[in-house]
C-alpha distance (Angstrom), angle and dihedral (degrees) to the residues before:
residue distance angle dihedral
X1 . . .
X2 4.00 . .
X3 3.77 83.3 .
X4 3.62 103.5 53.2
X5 3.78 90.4 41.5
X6 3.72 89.7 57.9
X7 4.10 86.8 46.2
X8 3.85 93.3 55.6
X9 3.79 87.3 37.0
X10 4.36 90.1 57.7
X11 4.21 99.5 34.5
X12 4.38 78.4 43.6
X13 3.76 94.4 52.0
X14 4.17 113.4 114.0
X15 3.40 125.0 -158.8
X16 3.73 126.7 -88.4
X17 4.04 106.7 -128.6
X18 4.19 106.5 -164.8
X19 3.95 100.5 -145.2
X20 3.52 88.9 -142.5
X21 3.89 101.4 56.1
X22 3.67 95.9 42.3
X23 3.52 99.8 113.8
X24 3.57 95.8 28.7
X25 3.68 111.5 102.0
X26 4.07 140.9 160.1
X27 3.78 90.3 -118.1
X28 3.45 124.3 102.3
X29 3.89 109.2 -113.8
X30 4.30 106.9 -130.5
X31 3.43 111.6 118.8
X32 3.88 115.4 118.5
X33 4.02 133.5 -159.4
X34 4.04 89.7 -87.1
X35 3.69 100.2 37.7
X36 4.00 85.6 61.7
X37 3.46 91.5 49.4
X38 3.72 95.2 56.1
X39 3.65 89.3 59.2
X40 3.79 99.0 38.1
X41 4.56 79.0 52.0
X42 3.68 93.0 38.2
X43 4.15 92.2 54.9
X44 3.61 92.7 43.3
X45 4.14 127.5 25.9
X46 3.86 102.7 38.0
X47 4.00 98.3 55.4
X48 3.76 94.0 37.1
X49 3.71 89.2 45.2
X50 4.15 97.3 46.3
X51 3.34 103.3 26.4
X52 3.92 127.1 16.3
X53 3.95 97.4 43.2
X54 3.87 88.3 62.7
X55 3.16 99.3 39.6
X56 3.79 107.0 50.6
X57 4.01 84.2 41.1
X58 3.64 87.2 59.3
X59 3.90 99.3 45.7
X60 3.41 119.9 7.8
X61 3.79 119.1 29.0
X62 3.95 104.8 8.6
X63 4.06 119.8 -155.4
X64 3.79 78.5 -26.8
X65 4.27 77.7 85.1
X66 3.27 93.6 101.1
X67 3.74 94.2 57.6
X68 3.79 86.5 48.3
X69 3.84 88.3 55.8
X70 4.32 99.6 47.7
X71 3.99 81.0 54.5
X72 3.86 98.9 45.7
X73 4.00 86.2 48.0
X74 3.60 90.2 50.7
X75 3.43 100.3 50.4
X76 3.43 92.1 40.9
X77 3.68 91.9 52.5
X78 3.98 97.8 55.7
X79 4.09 84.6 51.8
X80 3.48 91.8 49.0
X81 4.06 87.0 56.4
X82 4.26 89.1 53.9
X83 4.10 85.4 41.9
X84 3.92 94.8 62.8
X85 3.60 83.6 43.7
X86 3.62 99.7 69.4
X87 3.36 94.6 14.2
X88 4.23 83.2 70.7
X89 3.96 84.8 38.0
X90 3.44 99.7 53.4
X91 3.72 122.0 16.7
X92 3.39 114.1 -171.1
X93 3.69 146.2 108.5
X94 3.92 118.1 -78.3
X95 3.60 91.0 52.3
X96 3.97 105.9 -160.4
X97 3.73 90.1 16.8
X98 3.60 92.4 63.6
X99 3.63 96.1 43.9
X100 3.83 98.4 56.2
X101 3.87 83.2 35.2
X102 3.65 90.2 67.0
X103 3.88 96.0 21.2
X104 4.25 109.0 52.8
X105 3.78 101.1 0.1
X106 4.06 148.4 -72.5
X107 4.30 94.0 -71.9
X108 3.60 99.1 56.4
X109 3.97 88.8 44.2
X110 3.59 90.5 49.4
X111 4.29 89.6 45.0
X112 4.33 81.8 44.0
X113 3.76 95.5 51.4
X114 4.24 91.7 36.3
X115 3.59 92.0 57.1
X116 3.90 100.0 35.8
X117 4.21 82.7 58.6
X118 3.54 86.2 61.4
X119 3.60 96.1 40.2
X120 3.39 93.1 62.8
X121 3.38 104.8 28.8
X122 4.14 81.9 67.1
X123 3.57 89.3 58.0
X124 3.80 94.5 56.6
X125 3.78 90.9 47.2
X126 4.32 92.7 46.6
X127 3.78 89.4 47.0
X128 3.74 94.7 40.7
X129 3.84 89.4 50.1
X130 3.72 90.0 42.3
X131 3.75 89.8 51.8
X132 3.97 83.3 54.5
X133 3.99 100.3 49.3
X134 3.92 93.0 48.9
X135 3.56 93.9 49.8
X136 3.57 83.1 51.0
X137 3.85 93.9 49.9
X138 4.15 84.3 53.0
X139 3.74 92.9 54.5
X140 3.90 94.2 47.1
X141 3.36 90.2 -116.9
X142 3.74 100.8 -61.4
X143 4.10 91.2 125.8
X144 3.70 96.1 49.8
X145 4.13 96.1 37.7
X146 4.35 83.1 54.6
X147 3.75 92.3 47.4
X148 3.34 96.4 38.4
X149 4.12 86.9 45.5
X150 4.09 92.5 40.5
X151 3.87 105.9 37.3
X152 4.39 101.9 34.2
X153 3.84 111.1 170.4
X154 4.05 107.3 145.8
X155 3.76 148.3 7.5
X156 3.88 86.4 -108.6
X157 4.03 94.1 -114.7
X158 3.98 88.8 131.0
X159 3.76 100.0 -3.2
X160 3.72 142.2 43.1
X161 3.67 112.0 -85.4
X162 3.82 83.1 -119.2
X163 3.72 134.1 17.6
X164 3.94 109.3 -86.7
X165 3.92 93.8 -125.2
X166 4.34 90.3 155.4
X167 4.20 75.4 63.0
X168 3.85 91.2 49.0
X169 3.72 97.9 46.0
X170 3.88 85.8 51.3
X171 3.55 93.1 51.7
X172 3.81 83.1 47.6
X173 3.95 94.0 54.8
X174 3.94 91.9 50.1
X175 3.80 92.7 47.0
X176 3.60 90.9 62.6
X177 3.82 100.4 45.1
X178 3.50 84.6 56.8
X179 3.68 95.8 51.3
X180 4.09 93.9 44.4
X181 3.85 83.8 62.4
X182 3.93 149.8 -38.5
X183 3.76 93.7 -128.1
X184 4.30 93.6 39.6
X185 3.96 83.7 50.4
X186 3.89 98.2 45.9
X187 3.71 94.9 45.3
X188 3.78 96.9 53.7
X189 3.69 80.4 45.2
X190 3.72 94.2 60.7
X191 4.03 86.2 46.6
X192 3.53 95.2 53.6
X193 3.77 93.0 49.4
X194 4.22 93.8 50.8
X195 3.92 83.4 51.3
X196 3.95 95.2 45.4
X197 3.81 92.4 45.5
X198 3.79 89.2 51.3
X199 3.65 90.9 62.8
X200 3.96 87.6 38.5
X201 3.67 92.8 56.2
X202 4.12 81.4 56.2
X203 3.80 97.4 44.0
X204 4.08 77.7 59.8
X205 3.64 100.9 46.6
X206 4.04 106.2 37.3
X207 3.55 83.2 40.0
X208 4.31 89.5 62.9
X209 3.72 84.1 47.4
X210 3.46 96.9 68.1
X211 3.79 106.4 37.8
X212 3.67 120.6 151.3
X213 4.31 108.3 -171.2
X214 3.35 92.1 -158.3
X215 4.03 91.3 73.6
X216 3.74 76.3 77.6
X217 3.28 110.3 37.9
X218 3.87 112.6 30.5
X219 3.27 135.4 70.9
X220 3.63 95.5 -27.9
X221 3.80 111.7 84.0
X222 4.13 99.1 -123.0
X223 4.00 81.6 -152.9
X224 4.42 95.0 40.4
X225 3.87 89.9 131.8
X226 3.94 91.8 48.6
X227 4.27 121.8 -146.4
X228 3.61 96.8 -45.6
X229 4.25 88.0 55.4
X230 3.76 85.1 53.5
X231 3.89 93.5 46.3
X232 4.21 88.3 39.8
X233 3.82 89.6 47.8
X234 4.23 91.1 49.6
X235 3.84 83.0 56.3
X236 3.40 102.6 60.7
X237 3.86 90.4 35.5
X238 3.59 87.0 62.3
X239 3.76 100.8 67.7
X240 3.86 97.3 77.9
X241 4.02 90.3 62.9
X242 3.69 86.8 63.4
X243 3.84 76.4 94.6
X244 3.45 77.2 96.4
X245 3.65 95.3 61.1
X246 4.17 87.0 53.1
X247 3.59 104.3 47.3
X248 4.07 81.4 47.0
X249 3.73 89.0 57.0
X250 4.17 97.0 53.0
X251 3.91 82.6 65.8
X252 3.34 86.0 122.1
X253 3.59 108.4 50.5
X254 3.72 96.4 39.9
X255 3.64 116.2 122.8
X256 3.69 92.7 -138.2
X257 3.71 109.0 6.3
X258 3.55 109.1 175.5
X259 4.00 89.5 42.7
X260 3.73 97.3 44.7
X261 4.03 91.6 47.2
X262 3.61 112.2 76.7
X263 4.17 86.1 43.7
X264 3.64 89.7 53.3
X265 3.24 103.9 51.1
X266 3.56 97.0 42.2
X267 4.25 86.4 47.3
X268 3.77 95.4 55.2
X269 3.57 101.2 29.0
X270 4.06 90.6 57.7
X271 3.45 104.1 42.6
X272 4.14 88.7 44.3
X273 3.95 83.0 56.2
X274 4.11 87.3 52.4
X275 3.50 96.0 49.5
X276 3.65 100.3 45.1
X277 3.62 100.2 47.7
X278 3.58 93.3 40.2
X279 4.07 98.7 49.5
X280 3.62 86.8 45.5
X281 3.99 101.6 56.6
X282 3.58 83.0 40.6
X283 3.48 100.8 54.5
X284 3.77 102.8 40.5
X285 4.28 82.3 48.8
X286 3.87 93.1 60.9
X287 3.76 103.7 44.5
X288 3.89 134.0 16.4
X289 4.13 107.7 -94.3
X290 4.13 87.3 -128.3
X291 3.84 86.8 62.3
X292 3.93 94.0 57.7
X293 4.25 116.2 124.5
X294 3.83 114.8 -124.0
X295 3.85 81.5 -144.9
X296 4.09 125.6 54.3
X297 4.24 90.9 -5.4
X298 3.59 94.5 174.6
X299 3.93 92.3 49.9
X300 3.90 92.5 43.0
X301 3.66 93.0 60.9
X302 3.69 102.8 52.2
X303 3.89 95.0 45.4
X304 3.91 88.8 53.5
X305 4.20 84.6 58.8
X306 4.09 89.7 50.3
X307 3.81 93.0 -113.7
X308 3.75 100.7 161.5
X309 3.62 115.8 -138.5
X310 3.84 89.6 28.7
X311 3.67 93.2 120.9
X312 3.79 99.3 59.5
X313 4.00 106.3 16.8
X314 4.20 84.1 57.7
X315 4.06 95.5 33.8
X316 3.72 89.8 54.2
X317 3.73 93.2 46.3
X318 3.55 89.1 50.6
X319 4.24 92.6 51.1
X320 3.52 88.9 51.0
X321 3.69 101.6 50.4
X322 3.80 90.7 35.9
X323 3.79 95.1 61.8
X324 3.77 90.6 50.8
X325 3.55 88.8 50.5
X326 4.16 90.1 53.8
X327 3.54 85.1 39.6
X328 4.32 96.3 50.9
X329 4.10 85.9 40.9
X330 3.96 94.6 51.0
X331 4.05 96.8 42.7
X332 3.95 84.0 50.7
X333 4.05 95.2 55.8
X334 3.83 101.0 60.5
X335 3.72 94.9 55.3
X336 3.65 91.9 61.2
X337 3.75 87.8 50.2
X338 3.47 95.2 43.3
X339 4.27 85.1 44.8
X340 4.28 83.0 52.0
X341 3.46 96.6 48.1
X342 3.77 103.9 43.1
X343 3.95 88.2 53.6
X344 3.59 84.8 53.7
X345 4.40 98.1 -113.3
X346 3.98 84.4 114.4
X347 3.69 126.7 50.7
X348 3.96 97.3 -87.2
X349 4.25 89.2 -125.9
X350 4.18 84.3 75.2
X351 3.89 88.0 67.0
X352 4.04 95.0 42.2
X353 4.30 98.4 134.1
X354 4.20 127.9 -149.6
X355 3.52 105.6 -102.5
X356 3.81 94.9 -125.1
X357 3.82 105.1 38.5
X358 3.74 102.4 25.4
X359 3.65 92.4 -129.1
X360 3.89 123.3 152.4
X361 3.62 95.8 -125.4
X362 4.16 93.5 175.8
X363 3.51 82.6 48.6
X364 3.60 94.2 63.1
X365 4.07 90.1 44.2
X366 3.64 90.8 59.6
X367 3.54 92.6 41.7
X368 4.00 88.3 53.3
X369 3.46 91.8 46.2
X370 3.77 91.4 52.6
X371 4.02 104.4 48.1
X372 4.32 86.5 39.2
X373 3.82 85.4 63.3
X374 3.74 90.7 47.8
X375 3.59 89.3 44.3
X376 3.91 96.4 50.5
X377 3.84 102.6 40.3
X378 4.17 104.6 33.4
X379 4.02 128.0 73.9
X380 3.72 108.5 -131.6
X381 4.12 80.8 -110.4
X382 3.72 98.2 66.0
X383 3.44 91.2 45.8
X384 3.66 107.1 49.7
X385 4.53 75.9 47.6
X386 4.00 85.7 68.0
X387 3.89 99.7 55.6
X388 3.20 127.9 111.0
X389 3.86 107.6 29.6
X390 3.95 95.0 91.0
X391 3.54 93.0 48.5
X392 4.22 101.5 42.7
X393 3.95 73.5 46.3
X394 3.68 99.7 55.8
X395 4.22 93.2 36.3
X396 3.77 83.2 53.2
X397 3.61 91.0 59.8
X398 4.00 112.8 37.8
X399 4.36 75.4 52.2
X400 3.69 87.3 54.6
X401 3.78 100.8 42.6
X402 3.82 88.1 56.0
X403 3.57 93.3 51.8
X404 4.01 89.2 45.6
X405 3.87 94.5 48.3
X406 3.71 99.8 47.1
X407 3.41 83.1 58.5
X408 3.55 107.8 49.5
X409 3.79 128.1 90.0
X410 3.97 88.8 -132.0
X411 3.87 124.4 76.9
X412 3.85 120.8 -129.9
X413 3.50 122.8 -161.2
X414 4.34 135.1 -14.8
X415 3.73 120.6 -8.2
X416 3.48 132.3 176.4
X417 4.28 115.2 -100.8
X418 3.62 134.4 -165.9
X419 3.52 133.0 -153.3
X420 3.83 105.5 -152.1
X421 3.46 115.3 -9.8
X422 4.34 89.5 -163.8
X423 3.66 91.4 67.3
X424 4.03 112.7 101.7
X425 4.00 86.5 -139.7
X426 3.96 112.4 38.6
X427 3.56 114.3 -166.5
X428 4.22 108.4 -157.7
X429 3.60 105.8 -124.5
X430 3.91 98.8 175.4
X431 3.27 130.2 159.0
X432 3.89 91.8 -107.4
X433 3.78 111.1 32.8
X434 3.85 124.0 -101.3
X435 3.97 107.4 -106.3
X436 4.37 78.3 -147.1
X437 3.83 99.8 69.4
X438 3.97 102.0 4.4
X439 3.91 133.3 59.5
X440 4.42 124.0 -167.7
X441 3.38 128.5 -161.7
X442 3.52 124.1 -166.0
X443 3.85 114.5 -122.6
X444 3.79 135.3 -148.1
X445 3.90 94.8 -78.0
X446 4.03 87.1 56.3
X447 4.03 79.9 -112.1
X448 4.07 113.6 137.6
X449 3.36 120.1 -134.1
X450 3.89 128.8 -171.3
X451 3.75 129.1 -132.3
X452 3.78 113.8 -156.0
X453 3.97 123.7 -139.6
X454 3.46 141.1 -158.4
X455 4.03 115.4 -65.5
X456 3.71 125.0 -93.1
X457 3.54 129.8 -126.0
X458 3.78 112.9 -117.2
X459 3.82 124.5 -157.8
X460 4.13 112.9 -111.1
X461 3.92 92.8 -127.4
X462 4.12 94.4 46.4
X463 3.84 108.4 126.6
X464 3.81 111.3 -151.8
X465 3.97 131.7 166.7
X466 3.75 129.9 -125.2
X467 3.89 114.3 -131.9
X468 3.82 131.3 -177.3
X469 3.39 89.5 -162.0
X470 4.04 151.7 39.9
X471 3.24 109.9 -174.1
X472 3.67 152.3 61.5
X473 3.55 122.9 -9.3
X474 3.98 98.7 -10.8
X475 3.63 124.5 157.9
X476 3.55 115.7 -115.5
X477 4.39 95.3 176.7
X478 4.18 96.0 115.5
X479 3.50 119.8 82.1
X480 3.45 129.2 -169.8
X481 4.26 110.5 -85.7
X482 4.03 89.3 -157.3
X483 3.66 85.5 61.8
X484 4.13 105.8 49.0
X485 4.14 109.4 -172.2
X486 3.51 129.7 -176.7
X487 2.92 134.2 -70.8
X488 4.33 95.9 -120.6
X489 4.41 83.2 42.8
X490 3.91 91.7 49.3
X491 3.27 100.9 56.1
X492 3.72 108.5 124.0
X493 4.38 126.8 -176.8
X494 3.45 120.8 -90.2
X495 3.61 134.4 175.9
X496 3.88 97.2 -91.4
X497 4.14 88.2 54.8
X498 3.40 97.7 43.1
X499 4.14 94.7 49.9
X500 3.86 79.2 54.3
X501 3.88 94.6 47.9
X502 3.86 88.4 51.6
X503 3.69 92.3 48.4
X504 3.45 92.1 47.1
X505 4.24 97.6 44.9
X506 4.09 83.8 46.0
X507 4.01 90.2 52.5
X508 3.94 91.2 43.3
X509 3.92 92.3 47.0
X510 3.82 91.9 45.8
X511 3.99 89.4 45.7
X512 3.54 93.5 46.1
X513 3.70 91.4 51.5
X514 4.13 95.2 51.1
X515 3.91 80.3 49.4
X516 3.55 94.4 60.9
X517 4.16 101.8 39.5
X518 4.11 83.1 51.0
X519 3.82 93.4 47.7
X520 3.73 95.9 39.9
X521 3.81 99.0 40.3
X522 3.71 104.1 20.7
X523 3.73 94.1 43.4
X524 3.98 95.3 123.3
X525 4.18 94.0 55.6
X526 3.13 87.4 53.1
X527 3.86 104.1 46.0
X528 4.19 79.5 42.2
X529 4.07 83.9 53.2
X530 3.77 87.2 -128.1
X531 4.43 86.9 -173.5
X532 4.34 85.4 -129.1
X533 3.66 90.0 59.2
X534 3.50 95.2 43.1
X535 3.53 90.8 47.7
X536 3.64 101.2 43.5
X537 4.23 87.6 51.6
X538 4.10 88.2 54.6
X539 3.67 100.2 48.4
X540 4.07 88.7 45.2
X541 3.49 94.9 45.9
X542 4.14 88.6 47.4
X543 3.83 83.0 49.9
X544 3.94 91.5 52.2
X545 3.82 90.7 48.6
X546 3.92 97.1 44.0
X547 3.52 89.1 59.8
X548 3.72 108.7 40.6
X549 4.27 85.6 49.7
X550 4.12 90.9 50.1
X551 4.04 80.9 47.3
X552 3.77 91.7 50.4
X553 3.92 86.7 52.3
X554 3.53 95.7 56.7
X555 3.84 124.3 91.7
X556 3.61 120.6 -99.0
X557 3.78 134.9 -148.6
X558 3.71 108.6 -86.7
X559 3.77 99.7 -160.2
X560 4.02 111.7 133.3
X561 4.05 109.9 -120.9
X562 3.44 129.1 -166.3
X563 3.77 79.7 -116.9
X564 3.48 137.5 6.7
X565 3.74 127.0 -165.4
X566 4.11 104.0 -116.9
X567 3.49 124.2 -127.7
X568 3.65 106.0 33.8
X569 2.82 137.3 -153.9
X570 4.07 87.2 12.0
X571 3.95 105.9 54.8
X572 3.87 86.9 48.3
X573 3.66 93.6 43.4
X574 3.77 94.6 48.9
X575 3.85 82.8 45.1
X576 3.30 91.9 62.8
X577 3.58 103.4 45.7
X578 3.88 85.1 56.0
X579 3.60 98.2 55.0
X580 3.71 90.2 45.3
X581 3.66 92.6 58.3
X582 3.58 96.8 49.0
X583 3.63 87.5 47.9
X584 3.85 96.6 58.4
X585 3.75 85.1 43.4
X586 3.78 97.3 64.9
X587 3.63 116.6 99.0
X588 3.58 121.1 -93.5
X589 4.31 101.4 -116.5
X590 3.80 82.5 63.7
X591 3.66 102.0 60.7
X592 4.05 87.6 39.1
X593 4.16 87.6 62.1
X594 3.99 83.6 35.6
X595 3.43 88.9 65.7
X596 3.87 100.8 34.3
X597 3.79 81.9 66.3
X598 4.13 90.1 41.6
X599 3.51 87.1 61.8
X600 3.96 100.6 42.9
X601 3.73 83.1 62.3
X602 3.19 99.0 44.0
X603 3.42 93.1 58.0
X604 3.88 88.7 48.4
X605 3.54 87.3 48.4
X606 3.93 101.2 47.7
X607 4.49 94.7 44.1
X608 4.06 86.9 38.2
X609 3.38 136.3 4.3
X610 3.63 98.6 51.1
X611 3.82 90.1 63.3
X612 3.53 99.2 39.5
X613 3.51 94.2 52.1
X614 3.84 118.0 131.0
X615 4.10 85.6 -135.3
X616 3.68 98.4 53.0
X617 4.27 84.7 47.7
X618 3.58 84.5 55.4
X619 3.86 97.4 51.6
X620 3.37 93.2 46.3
X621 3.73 91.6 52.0
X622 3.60 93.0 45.3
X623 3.72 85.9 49.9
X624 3.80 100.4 55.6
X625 4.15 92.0 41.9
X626 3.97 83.9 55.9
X627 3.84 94.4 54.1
X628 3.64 94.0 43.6
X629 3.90 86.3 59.1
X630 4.01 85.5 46.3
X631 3.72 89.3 56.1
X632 3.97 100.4 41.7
């Protein structure tokens, strides 16, 4: 019993967050406004754009793609909301991983940052081996016939025919402009992305000038693959929005992060909701979705119309913004290693950083290492069948962490503080500046430094909160007695309400997840009205809205953010009913090599990481300072 108590006690563990360290960090602050945004458009537009459109048109959701898209974007939006959350909360590298880290505990970081290394390590290998097929498609074929011809090794049932070494030498190329510098790296980034959404932009309109309606509604059934097609198709789409996920993870090499956040997200986020929808209706309008190539789909489709030039003005476009997109994947990676390491779940060597740029060069050699096996030993079709499960995984989680926080007696992360809220002018002397009336820079030791500005004016009847503290596990109970509120707006969490917000999040979560297996699965009884069905859907669906209305009658944490997601708790809870969906939607093979990798790190995590942590050090040290004082 001692044992498992001490089990539950480690895997429950959260992590400690000093309030005055938080923006602190070993890497080297330089990344401006448009630098971000060529990673956040490098992860997202160019292999949603050139690769997953045609594909899950051609197999999984037919014309019915375009449906698949509107629900990826929506779910992806209502995450994005929870994202700038924390991302404004907690700024720092490991994104998601830090967030449950300090949020629910030390195992489901570890599983969150595990599986978001794979995540994006299958983005680098798609886009890599994407990179290699149009080339390819440009040369006619000559490269691949010559590989295929010089370099033999299988009949291509589960691997290439030949060993994709064009993909390798691209991974290659982007390895070292990352390692010559962040801020040379990001820029060309940026570049690439202008370029690639030039040739976007035509995709879009040459593609409206050659629509043919009855792609839709002829022979081809628009809805052939049925609901769980549309729902299969929205999981895959999702993937490109873990843009998110990226610009989350430059945190701490932002200029200005908790600024520059809210902006970015809403930048990238929008315009990858424009280009998705909009290359996917105009796509599935020029050319039947059965017709589709598994290699060079974008190309394909405009040399079947007779649009000159289509071969090489799209193929190009494609090369450009498929580098950036290996490029924006494989900057991403080492920060959640480097994130690992420095809290001690990874041998600490992985996070070692240049002395001059701060970069994680081991990092990026384990990161290498990882997407060249990917590269070398999967067809393109097995990995584009593993997508989605990290990142449904990950959305699932920032949407829960919201819900769970806002609940909570405890504060987690940045909040606003003021000084004396009597005074007609209030200058904000926090602990962290206010990105209002106050600007930092980062200097050449990587240590920030504050410049103050001229007061504000604040408004006689403003009501604001004094806190000694922003961080972890703070008590927020004491209001203000100059202020009186009422008794509804006073409310604040306490241990009975937030036992009844778990129960209730737990009941929703398990609802919602009945809701989706019956819809998905059991969609024919219920479009037969088979009475069980029918009934079964009602009383699950009562269940769902019981629970979120005793939620939205519980009291919520009143601390002032720099941003709060709106809507709480119903944006997050629809949130998570979406990602659940797509999740029980994804084919089964994927969650079998989801879990292969689950368990690799779970063995890592059980013989290493939960020893080496940085928390259990602290305990321990905490633990042998208290007996000392016994003894004296």
């Amino acid at each position: 019993m001692t044992r498992c108590r001490k089990i539950i006690s480690a895997i429950s563990r959260k992590k400690t967050v000093d309030n005055k360290r938080l923006l602190e960090t070993n890497l080297k602050r330089q990344l401006s406004i448009p630098d971000v945004l060529g990673i956040g458009f490098g992860s997202s537009i160019g292999l949603g754009v050139f690769v997953l459109i045609t594909y899950v048109a051609r197999y999984v959701a037919g014309p019915a793609v375009v449906l698949s898209a509107l629900i990826a974007t929506a779910t992806a939006a209502l995450s994005a909301l929870c994202f700038t959350e924390f991302s404004m909360r907690l700024p720092k590298a490991g994104s998601v991983y830090f967030y449950s880290y300090a949020t629910i505990g030390e195992l489901c970081g570890f599983i969150v940052g595990w599986t978001m290394i794979l995540e994006h390590t299958i983005g680098v290998a798609i886009a890599a081996k994407a990179w290699s097929q149009y080339l390819g498609h440009i040369s006619n074929n000559s490269l691949p016939n010559l590989m295929n011809a010089s370099f033999h090794w299988s009949d291509g049932e589960y691997f290439d025919e030949s060993p994709d070494l064009i993909a390798v030498v691209v991974l290659i190329i982007s390895t070292t402009t990352l390692l010559i510098g962040t801020k040379v790296s990001t820029v060309l980034n940026c570049v690439l992305c202008i370029m690639g959404g030039v040739i976007v932009f035509c995709i879009i309109c040459v593609g409206f000038f050659h629509v043919n309606h009855e792609n839709w509604t002829g022979d081809e059934s628009f809805f052939k693959f049925g609901v769980q097609g549309i729902l299969s198709g929205a999981s895959l789409l999702i993937y490109p929005f873990l843009a998110v996920d990226a610009i989350a993870n430059t945190s701490e090499e932002q200029k200005n992060p908790l600024r520059n956040s809210p902006a970015l997200f809403t930048i990238v986020v929008s315009l990858t909701v424009i280009s998705t929808v909009a290359v996917s209706v105009a796509l599935t309008l020029m050319s039947p979705s059965h017709s589709f190539s598994d290699i060079a789909g974008v190309s394909v489709i405009f040399e079947n119309r007779n649009i000159q030039g289509a071969r090489y003005v799209f193929g190009v476009g494609a090369l450009i913004f498929l580098f950036a997109t290996t490029t924006s994947f494989h900057f991403t990676i080492p920060r959640i290693l480097y994130a690992l390491s420095r809290d001690g779940l990874l041998p600490e060597c992985v996070g070692d950083l240049t002395s001059k740029d701060r970069i994680p060069v081991k990092a990026f050699l384990l990161s290498f290492c990882l997407s060249s096996i990917l590269i070398l030993s999967c067809k393109m079709s097995i990995l584009l069948s593993m997508l989605g499960t990290g990142t449904l995984l990950t959305f699932f989680l920032v949407s829960l962490c919201v819900l769970s926080l806002r609940y909570q007696q405890c504060n987690v992360g940045m909040v606003h503080e003021y000084e004396d809220p009597n005074e007609e002018e209030c200058i904000t002397e926090f602990s962290y500046p206010s990105y209002v009336n106050k600007q930092f820079h980062a200097d050449q030791d990587d240590v920030l430094s504050y410049k103050n500005s001229q007061r504000i004016k604040k408004p006689r009847d403003s009501t604001y909160k004094k806190m000694n503290s922003l961080v972890s596990m703070t008590s927020i109970g004491s209001e203000s007695t100059l202020f009186p509120m009422s008794l509804s707006d006073g409310l604040e969490p306490s241990p009975t309400s937030w036992l009844i917000s778990v129960l209730c999040i737990v009941i929703y979560v398990i609802s919602s997840t009945v809701v989706s297996l019956l819809v998905i699965f059991g969609w024919k009884f219920i479009y037969m009205g088979s009475w069980w069905s029918i009934f079964l859907l009602l009383v699950i669906l009562g269940t769902m809205m019981v629970s979120a209305f005793i939620l939205c009658k519980q009291p919520q944490n009143k601390s002032k953010l720099l941003y709060k997601t709106p809507g709480v708790p119903i944006l997050p809870l629809l949130s998570l009913t979406l990602n659940i969906f797509l999740l029980t939607s994804l084919p089964s093979n994927a969650f079998v090599r989801f879990i292969i990798w689950l368990l690799i790190g779970a063995m890592l995590y059980f013989s290493y990481a939960v020893f080496k942590s940085k928390e259990r050090v602290s305990d321990d040290q905490e633990v042998v300072l208290y007996e000392v004082r016994e003894s004296g």
